[in-house]
N, C-alpha and C positions, 0 to 999 in steps of 0.2 A: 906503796902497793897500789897498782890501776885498780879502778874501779871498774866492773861489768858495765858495758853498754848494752841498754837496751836495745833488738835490732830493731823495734818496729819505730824507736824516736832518729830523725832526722837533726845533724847541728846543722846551720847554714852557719859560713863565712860571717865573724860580723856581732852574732847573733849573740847577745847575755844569754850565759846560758841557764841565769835563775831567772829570767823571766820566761812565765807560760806564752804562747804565742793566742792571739783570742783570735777568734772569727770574727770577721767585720758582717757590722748588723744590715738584714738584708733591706736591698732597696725598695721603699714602696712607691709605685708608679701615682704620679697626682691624677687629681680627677680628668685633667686636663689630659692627658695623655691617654687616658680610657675612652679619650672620644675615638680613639684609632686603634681601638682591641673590640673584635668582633666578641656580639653575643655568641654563647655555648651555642656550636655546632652549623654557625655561621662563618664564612671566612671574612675577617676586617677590609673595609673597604680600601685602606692605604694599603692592603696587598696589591689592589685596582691599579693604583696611581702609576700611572705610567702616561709619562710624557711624550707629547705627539714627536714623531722623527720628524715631521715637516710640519713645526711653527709656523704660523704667516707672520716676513717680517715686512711685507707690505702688503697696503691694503689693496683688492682685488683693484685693476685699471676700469673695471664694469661699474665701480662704486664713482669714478670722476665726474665732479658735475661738469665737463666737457661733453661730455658723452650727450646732452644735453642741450649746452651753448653751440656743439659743434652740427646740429642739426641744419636741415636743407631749410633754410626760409629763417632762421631765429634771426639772423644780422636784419633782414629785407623786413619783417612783421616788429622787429628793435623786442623780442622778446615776449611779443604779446602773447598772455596766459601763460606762462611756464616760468615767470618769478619763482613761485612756490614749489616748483619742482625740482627747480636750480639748487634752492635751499634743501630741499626735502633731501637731495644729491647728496649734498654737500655736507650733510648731517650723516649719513650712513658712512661715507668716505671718512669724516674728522672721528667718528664712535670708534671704528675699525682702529684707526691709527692709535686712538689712546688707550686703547684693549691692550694694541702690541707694547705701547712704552711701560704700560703699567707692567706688566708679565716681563719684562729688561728691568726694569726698576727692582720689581718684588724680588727676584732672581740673584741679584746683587746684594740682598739684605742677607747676613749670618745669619743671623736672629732667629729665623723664620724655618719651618719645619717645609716640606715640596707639600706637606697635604695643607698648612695654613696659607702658603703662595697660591697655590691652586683657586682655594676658598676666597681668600682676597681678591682674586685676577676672577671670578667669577661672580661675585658679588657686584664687581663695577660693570662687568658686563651685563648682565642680567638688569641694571639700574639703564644704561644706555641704549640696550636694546627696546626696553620699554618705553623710554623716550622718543628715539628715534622713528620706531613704526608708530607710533600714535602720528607723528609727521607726516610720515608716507600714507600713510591711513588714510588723513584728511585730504592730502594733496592731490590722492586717487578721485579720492568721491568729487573733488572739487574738478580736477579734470574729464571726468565723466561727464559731468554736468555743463563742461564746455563744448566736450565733441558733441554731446546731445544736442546742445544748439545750433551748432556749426551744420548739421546733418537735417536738423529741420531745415535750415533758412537754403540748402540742396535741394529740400522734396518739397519747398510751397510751391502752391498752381502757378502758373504763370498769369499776366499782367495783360499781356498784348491786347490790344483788340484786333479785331479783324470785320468787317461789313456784313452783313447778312449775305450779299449777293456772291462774294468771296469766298466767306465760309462755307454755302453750298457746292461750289464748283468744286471747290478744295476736296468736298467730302467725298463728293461724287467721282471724280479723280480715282480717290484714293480708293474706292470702297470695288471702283471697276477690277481694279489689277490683282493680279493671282492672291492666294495670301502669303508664298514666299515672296513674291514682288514688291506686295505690299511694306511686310516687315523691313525688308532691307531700303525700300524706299525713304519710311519714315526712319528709321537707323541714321542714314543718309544725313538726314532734313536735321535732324536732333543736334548730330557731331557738327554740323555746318551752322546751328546756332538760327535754323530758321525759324525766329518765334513766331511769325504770321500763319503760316502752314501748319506748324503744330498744333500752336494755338487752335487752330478752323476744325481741328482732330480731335483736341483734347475738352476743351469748354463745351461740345456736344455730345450728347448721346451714345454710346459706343456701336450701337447700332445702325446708327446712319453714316457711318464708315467702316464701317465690317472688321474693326478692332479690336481683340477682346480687350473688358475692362485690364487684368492684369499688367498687359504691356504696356496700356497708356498710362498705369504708375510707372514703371521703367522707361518710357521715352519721355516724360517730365522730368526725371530725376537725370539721364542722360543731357537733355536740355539744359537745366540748370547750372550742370558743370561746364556744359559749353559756352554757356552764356557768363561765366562766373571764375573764371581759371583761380584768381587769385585766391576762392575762398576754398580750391579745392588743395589748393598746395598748402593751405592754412589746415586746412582738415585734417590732412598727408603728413604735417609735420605734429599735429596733436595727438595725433595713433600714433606713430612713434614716439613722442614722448612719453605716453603711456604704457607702451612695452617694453621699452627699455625701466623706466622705475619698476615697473610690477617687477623685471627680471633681478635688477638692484636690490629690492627687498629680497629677494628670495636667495641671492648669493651673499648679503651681509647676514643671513643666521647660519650660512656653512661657514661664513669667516669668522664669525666671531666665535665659533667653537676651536678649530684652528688658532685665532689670535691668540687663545688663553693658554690651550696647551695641553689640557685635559678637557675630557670627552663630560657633557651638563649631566651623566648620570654617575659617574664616579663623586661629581660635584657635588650633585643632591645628599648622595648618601655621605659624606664627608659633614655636608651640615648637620644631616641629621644627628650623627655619630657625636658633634659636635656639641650639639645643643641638649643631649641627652645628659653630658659629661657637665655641661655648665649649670642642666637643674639638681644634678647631684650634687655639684658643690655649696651651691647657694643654701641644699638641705642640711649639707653639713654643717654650715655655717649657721647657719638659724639653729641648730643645735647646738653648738660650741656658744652661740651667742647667749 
């Protein structure tokens, strides 16, 4: 005689059919894993985690310390003052680079969850960047402090002498002609490097040649470069140098967010998430302990 099946019990293929089937025991998530389960009414920052479409897998050509060595005058001056900037280059160029290997390295580990890759790839950058600008930091102020000089030894008085009886004619000259005539005259006088004439202009009284003060600081410093080319091509290439790093700084912290892959505010909160997860466990542990 068959027995009645029940319709609501299911046999599977296979299946004893005196043993009950159990439920398997639910799984509980470690502490570790609640670093990436958002608080109540919060959404989890690994919802965030999204990977840039456009990695950088090299570092900006802006960050080369060529950029540097290949300036007007660095072969002709053999480098003078811009050692440290060369370096200072050459540090945001190699940070960038090992941003990108590290982010190809972490990428290729199983092991590794995209929010720990993340974290790991932003922790070293974050180490490097701090580095790196204290570099450029110092490199700046220290090239400040060189154009400053270079731009005094442009604007000191001039040197010349010139005779009393000279000086007077000179001024007298100068002081007769229109004042458009004038200015363009000494203009003239300055780009032609004539320090006798200036000189008879400038070492006197601005009114005993109908000058005003203002311009005879401008036709000295005029003067000076004419008398001086090479320290002005010197000057010419240390403001450049100068703008080119300030720009270098400021395009190695778009790159090194880029390099990593994720954006430093998904980053942040993933540590935070992170670190939250890790002083729960330690609590549990000093409890179990």
């Amino acid at each position: 005689m068959q027995t009645a099946t029940d319709p609501n019990e299911t046999e599977h293929e296979g299946a004893d059919p005196d043993v009950t089937s159990v439920p398997p025991a639910p799984l509980h998530p470690s502490p570790l894993d609640a670093a990436f389960q958002a608080p109540k009414g919060r959404p989890s920052p690994a919802a965030d985690l999204v990977w840039s479409k456009d990695p950088l897998v090299l570092p900006s050509v802006s960050l080369a310390p060529g950029n540097i060595t290949g300036l007007d005058g660095y072969e002709e001056f053999g480098g003078w003052g811009l050692e440290h900037v060369v370096n200072a280059m050459d540090g945001l160029h190699t940070a960038c680079a090992n941003i990108i290997e590290a982010r190809k390295s972490l990428q290729a580990d199983p092991t590794l969850t995209d929010a720990a890759r993340a974290i790991a790839v932003g922790d070293l950058a974050d180490k490097l960047t701090a580095k790196v600008s204290k570099s450029v930091d110092v490199s700046l102020a220290t090239l400040k402090k060189t154009i400053a000089a270079e731009r005094a030894e442009l604007s000191k008085p001039l040197a010349a002498a010139v005779s009393p009886e000279l000086g007077r004619e000179i001024r007298e000259h100068v002081k007769s002609l229109k004042p458009a005539e004038r200015i363009g005259f000494l203009q003239a006088q300055a780009k032609a490097g004539d320090a006798t004439t200036l000189s008879a202009v400038l070492k006197a009284p601005s009114y005993l040649s109908g000058v005003e003060p203002a311009l005879l600081t401008t036709l000295n410093g005029e003067l000076n470069r004419a008398l001086n080319p090479q320290a002005v091509k010197r000057l010419a290439m240390l403001e450049q140098a100068e703008a080119r790093l300030t720009q270098a700084g400021s395009i190695f912290l778009a790159s090194a967010e880029r390099a990593v892959g994720v954006k430093r505010g998904v980053v942040a909160k993933l540590r935070e998430q992170q670190g939250r997860a890790r002083r729960s466990l330690a609590a549990l542990g000093a409890v179990l302990g």
